[in-house]
N, C-alpha and C positions, 0 to 999 in steps of 0.2 A: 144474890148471884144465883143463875139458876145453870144446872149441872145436868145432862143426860149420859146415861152408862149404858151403853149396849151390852149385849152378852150374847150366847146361843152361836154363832159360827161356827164355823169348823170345816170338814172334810167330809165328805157325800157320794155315797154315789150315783149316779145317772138314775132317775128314776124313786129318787128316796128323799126327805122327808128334812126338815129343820122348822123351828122355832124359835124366833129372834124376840129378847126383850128388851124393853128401853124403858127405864126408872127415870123420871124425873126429880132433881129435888131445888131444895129454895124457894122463892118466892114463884108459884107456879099457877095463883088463882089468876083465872082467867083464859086459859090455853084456849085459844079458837081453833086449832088445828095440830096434828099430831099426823107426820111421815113417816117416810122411808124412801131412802134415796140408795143410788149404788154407781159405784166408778169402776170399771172395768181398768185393764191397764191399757192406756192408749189410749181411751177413750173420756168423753164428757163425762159430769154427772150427768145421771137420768132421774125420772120420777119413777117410782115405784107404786107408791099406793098411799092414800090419805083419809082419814077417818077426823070427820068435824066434832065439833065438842054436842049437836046433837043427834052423833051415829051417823052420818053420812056420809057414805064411801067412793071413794074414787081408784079405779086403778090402770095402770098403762095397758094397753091392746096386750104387748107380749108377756102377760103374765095373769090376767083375766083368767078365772075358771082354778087356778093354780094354787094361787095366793091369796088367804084372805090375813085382813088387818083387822083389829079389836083392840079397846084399848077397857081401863078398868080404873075410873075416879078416883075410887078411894083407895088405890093400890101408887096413886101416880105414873100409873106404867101403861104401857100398849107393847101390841106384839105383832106381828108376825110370819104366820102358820104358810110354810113353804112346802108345798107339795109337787111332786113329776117333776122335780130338778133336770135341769140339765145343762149342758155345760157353757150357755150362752148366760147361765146365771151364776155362773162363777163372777164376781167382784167383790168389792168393798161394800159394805151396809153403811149406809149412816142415819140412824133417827132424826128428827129433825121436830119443831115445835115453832108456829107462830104464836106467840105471847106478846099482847101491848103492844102489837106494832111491828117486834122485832123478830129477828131469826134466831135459834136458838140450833146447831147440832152437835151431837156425840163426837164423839171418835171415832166410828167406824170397828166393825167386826167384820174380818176378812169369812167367807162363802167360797168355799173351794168343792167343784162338782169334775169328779173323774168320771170319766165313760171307758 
């Protein structure tokens, strides 16, 4: 059974600063991929950002430059590093992991940005 836990959310303000972590555990040899996704209210999920299992990043246009993602093998975790918030990044986080095929996500850790 493989488990992802976010943490790191919380309350921000406009122009300030979080970092989100997601623990993997269970049977997790083999992760090809390692996200971050986020649901607004009313809205889709969207992509966030993705880090391959050898470092290679991807991230959405609106958040390029902002946000970087890094993850850490022998930790089972990835993170991240949210910078210049503001308040169109107010959502739900969810981690997210391709493994063997399948989709694996968290729970989600609510991002709340006041201005």
């Amino acid at each position: 059974q493989v488990q992802l836990v976010e943490s790191g959310g919380g309350l921000v303000q406009a122009g300030g600063s979080l970092r989100l972590s997601c623990v993997v555990s269970g049977s997790i040899f083999g992760i090809v991929v390692m996200g971050w996704y986020r649901q607004a209210p009313g809205k889709q999920r969207e992509f966030v950002a993705a880090i391959s299992r050898g470092g290679i990043t991807n991230y959405a246009d609106s958040v390029k430059g902002r946000f970087t993602i890094s993850r850490d093998s022998a930790k089972n975790a990835g993170y991240l590093q949210m910078n210049s918030l503001n308040s169109e990044d107010t959502a739900v986080y969810y981690c997210h992991v391709l493994l063997r095929g399948l989709d694996y996500w968290g729970q989600g850790t609510q991002v709340t940005v006041s201005s």
